[in-house]
C-alpha positions as CSV (number, residue, x, y, z in Angstrom):
1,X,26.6,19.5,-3.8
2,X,27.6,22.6,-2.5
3,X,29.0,22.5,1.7
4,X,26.9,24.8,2.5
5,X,23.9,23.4,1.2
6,X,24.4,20.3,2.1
7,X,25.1,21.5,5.9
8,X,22.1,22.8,6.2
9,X,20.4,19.6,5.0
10,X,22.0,17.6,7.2
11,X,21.2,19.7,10.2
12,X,17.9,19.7,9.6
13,X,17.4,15.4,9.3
14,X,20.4,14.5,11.3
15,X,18.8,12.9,14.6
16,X,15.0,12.8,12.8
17,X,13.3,9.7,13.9
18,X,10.2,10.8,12.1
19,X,8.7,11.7,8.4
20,X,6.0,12.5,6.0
21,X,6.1,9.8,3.2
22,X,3.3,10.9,0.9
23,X,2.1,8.4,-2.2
24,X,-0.2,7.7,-4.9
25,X,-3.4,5.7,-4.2
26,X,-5.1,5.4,-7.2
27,X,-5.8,9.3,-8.4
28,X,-5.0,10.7,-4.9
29,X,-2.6,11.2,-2.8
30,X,-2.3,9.5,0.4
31,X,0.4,10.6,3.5
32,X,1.3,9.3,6.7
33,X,3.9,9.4,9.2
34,X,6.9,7.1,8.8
35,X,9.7,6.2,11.5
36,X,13.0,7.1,9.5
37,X,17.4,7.4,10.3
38,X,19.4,8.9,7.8
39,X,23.3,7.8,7.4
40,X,24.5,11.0,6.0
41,X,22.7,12.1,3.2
42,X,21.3,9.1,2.4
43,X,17.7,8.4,4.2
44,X,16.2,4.7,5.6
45,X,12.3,4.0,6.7
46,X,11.5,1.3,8.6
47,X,8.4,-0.6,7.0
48,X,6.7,-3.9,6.8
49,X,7.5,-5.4,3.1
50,X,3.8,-5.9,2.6
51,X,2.6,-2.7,3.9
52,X,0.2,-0.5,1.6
53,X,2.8,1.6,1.3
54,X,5.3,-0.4,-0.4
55,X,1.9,-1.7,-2.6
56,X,1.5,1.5,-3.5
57,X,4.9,2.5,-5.2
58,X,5.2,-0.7,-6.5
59,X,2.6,0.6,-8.7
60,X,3.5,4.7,-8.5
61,X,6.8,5.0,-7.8
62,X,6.4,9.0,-7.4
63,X,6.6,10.1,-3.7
64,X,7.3,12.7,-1.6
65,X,9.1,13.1,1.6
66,X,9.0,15.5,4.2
67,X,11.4,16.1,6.9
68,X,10.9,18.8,9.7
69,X,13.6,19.8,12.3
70,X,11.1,20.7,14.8
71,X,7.4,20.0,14.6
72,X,6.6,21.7,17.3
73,X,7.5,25.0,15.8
74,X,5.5,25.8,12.6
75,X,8.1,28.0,11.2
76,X,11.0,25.5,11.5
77,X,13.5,23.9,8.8
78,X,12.4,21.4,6.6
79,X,13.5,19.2,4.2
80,X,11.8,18.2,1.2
81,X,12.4,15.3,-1.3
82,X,10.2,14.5,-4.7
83,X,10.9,11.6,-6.8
């Protein structure tokens, strides 16, 4: 990954404590905040291993995550992750 690039991800979910975690419920999606840490690049949400959540990828593993580096600023930074 490019320095630069990967810069300006980490300043934007260095210090973040809070996500969106969007995932498939049946046909539709479903999102809700998630308390989160990231090491680095590499991201860690705290969950209950039963929670609906968890049920849910189990079953659609395709989600989407959404950092923001300030949500009290509309036009802020953001980081977005699909997989």
């Amino acid at each position: 990954m490019r320095e630069k690039l990967k810069e300006k991800i980490l300043d934007v979910i260095r210090g973040r404590t809070t996500a969106c975690l969007a995932t498939i419920n049946g046909a539709r999606p479903w999102a809700r905040f998630v308390a989160c840490y990231s090491e680095g690049l590499k991201l860690h949400i705290y969950t209950y291993k039963n929670s609906r959540k968890i049920k849910q990828i189990k079953i659609n593993p395709n989600v989407h995550l959404l950092i923001a580096s300030d949500l009290k600023k509309p036009d802020s930074a953001y980081v977005q992750i699909a997989g």
